[in-house]
C-alpha positions in Angstrom: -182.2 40.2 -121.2 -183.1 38.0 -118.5 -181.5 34.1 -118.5 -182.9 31.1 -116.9 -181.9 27.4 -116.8 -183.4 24.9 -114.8 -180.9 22.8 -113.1 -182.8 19.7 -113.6 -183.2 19.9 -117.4 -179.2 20.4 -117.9 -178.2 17.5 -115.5 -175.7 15.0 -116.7 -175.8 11.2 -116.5 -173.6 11.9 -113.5 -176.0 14.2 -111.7 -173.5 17.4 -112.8 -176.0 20.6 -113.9 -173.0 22.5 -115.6 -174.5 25.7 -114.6 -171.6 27.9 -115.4 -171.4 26.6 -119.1 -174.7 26.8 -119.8 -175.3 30.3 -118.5 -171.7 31.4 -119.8 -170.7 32.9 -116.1 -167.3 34.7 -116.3 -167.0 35.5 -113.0 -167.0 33.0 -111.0 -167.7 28.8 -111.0 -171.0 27.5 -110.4 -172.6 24.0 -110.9 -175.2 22.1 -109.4 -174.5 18.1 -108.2 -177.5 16.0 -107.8 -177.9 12.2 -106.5 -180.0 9.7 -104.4 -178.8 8.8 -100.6 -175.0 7.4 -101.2 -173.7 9.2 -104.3 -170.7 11.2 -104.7 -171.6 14.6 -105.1 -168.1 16.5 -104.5 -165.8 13.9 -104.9 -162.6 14.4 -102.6 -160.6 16.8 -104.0 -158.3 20.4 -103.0 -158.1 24.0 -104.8 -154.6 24.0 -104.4 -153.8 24.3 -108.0 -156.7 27.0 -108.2 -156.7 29.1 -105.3 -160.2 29.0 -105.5 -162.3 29.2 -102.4 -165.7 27.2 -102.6 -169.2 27.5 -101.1 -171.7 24.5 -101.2 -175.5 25.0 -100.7 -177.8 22.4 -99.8 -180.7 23.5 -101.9 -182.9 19.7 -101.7 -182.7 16.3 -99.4 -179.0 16.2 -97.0 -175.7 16.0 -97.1 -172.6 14.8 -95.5 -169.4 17.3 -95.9 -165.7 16.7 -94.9 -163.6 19.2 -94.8 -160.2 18.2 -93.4 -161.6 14.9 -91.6 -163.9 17.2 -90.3 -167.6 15.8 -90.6 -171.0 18.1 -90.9 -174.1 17.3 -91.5 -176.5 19.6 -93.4 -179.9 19.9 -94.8 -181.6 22.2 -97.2 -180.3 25.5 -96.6 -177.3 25.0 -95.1 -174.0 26.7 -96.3 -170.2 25.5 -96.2 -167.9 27.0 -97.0 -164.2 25.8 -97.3 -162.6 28.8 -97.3 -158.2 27.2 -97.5 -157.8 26.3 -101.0 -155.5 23.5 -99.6 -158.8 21.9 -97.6 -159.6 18.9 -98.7 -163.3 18.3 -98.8 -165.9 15.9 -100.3 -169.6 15.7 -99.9 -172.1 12.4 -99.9 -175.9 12.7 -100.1 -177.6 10.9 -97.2 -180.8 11.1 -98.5 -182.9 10.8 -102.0 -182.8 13.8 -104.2 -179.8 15.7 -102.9 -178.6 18.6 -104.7 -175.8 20.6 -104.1 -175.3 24.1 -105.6 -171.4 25.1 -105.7 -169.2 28.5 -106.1 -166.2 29.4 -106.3 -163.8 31.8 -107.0 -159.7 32.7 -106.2 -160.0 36.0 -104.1 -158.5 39.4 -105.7 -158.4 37.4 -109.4 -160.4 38.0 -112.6 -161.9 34.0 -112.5 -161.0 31.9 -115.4 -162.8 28.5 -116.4 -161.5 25.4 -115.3 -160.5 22.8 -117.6 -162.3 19.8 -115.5 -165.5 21.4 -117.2 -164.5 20.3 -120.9 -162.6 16.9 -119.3 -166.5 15.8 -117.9 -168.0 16.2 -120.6 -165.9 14.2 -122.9 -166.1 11.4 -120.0 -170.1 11.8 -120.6 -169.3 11.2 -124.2 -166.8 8.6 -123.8 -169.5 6.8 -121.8 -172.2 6.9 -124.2 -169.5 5.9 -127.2 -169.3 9.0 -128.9 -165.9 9.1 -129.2 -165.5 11.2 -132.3 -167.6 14.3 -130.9 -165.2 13.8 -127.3 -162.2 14.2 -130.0 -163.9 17.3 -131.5 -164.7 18.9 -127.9 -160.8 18.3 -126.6 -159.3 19.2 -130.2 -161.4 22.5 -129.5 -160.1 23.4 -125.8 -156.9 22.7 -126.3 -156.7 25.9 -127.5 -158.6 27.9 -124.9 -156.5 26.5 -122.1 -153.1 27.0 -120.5 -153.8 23.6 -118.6 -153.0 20.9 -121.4 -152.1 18.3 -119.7 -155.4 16.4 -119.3 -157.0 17.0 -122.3 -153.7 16.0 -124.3 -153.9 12.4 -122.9 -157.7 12.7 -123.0 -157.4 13.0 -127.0 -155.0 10.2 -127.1 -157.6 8.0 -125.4 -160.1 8.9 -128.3 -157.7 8.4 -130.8 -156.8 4.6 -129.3 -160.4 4.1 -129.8 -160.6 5.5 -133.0 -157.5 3.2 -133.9 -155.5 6.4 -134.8 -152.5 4.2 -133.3 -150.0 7.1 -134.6 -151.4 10.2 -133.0 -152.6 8.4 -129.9 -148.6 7.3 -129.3 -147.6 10.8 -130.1 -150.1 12.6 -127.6 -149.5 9.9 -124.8 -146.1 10.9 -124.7 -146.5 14.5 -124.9 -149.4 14.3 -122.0 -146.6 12.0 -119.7 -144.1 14.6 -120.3 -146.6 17.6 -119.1 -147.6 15.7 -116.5 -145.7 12.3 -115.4 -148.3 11.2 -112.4 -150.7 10.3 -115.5 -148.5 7.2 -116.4 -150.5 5.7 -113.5 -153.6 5.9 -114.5 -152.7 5.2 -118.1 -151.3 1.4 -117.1 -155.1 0.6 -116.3 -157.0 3.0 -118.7 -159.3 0.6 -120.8 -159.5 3.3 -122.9 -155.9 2.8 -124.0 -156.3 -0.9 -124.4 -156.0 -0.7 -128.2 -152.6 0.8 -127.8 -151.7 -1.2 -125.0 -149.5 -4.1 -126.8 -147.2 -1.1 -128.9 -143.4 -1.4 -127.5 -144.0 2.1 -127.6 -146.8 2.8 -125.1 -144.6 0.2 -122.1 -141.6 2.9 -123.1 -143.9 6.1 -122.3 -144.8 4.3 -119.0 -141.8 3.5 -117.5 -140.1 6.8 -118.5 -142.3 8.9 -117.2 -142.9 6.6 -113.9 -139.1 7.1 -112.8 -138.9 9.5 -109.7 -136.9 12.4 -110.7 -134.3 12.9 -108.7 -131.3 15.9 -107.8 -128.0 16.2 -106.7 -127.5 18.2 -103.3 -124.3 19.8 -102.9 
C-alpha cells in the first residue's frame, strides 16, 4: 500500500509538518519546517544527546544555515548537511514561503523517536488551551520513552493549570531531580504561575538550582 501526506495539510501553527508521525517512519526522523522571510525554522540547537546526524533540504523560497558560526545561503534545492552531532546549527528563512525538509539519523543504530515530537505537540495544545488533551498526550508517552525528564515537568505544567496543586508539586519535583537545569525555566514558566506562591514550588527551585559539587583528593 502506497502512503501520501501532503506537507501543507499536516502543518502546525508553528509551521512544523510532523512528517515522521504522520507517516509512522521507524527508520529514521523526518519533518518539514515552513515560514515567511524571518522565522525560525531550525531553531539553534546540537545532536549531542542523539548522535544523530541531520540533512536539511530547501524544497521552496531560501534559507539562511549556521552551522558552527558558519553562514550559507541556500535556495530550493540545496542540501546541508551537519554531519558532527556536536555542530550547532540553526536555519532562518530569508524569503516568503520557505520550507525546509529534515533527516536524521545516529549512524550504525536501529533509529528511535525523539521525545521533542510529543513535547511540540502538547506546546500546540497548551497554546490553543487544551490543556486536558496535552495531559492525556504526556500521561500517554511517558510510557513509550526512556527520556522522562521533559514530559514529567510538562504534565506538572498542565496539572497547575488544571489546579491539580498536589500532583503538579509532586511531578515538579520529580522532573528537577531528573533534570536540575529545568529549575530555570520553571522560575518564569507562566504556566506554573498557579503554583507559583506554594512554599513548596520556591523549595523545588532552589534545591535543584544549587551547583553540585565534589571533593578532589
Amino acid at each position: 500500500m502506497v502512503e501520501s501526506v501532503d506537507i501543507t495539510e499536516i502543518k502546525r501553527p508553528s509551521g512544523w509538518s510532523p512528517v515522521r508521525r504522520e507517516l509512522d517512519v521507524r527508520s529514521f526522523g523526518i519533518n518539514a519546517w515552513s515560514g515567511d522571510e524571518g522565522a525560525n525554522l531550525v531553531g539553534e540547537h546540537d545532536e549531542t544527546n542523539s548522535g544523530q546526524e541531520e540533512l536539511y533540504l530547501v524544497l521552496a523560497g531560501s534559507a539562511r544555515f549556521t552551522v558552527d558560526g558558519e553562514e550559507l545561503d541556500a535556495g530550493p534545492g540545496r542540501i546541508v548537511f551537519v554531519r558532527k552531532p556536536e555542530s550547532k546549527r540553526a536555519a532562518v528563512a530569508t524569503s516568503d514561503g520557505t520550507t525546509l525538509l529534515s533527516v536524521g539519523a545516529k549512524p550504525g543504530e536501529a533509529f528511535e523517536p525523539r521525545v521533542w515530537e510529543v513535547n511540540a505537540e502538547v506546546f500546540a495544545l497548551f497554546a490553543e488551551d487544551k490543556v486536558v488533551e496535552a495531559k492525556q498526550m504526556v500521561t500517554d508517552a511517558l510510557t513509550r520513552f526512556d527520556d522522562r525528564a521533559a514530559l514529567t515537568y510538562n504534565l506538572a505544567c498542565c496539572e497547575a493549570r488544571l489546579g491539580e496543586t498536589e500532583e503538579a508539586i509532586e511531578h515538579l519535583g520529580a522532573a528537577l531531580e531528573l533534570r536540575p537545569s529545568l529549575a530555570e525555566l520553571a522560575r518564569e514558566d507562566s504556566d506554573l504561575d498557579a503554583i507559583r506562591e506554594d512554599t513548596r514550588f520556591e523549595e523545588l527551585v532552589a534545591v535543584a538550582a544549587q551547583p553540585v559539587t565534589t571533593d578532589r583528593i
